[in-house]
N, C-alpha and C positions, 0 to 999 in steps of 0.2 A: 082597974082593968075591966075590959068587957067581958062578963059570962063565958061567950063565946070561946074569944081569945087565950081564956085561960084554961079552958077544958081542951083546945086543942095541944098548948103544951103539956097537960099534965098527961095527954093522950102518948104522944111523941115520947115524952120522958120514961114513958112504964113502955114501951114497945122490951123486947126482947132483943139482946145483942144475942147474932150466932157466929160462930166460928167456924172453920172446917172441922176441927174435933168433934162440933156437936152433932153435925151432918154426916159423920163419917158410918154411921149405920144406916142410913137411910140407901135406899136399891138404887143401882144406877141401870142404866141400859147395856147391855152385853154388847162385846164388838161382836161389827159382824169377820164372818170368813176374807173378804175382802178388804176388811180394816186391819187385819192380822196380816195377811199377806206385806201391806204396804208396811207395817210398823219393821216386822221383822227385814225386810229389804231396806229401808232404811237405818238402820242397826248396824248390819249386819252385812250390807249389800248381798250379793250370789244371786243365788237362782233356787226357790221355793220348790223343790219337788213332789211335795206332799203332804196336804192339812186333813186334820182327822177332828172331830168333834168329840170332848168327852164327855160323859156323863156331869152333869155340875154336882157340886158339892153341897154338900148341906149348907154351907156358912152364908153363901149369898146366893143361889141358887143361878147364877151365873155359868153357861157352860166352859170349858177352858180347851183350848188347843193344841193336840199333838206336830207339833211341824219336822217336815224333813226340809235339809235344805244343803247345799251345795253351797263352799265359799273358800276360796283359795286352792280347791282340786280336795278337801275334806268334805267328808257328812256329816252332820250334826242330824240332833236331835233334842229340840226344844219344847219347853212347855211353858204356854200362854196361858196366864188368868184372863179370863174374860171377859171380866170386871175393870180391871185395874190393868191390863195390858202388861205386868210383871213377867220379864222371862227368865225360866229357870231353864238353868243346860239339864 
C-alpha cells in the first residue's frame, strides 16, 4: 500500500464517533421571542397575550419564557426553556 494511502485510513479510522449525548453540554442558541410565540401557537393554537423574559438560569445560561396565552376561552400560563423549547404549565 502507498504511504499516503494508508495514513489516510489510519487518519479516518482514529476520527472520534459523537453522538447526541456527547454534544448534549455543549451551548445552543436561545429562542428567540418570536420563536416562542410560534412554538407555543402551534402546540397549543389560541392567541399569545403575553411573553415575558426570564432571568436564565445558571445551568445553560439560556433565558426562558413567561407566556400568557388564551385557548378554548381559558388562560394559561406557561413556561419556556430557552434552550430546548420544553414547556412546563
Amino acid at each position: 500500500m502507498k504511504p499516503a494511502l494508508l495514513l489516510s485510513i489510519v487518519s479516518l479510522v482514529s476520527l472520534p464517533v459523537w453522538s447526541e449525548d456527547q454534544t448534549a453540554g455543549v451551548e445552543t442558541n436561545p429562542l428567540s421571542r418570536q420563536q416562542v410565540i410560534i412554538l407555543i401557537k402551534q402546540r397549543y393554537g389560541g392567541r399569545v397575550l403575553e411573553i415575558r423574559k426570564q432571568p436564565p438560569p445558571l445551568e445553560n445560561g439560556c433565558p426562558d419564557y413567561r407566556v400568557k396565552m388564551i385557548s378554548d376561552g381559558r388562560v394559561r400560563v406557561l413556561h419556556v426553556d430557552g434552550s430546548t423549547g420544553q414547556v412546563n404549565h
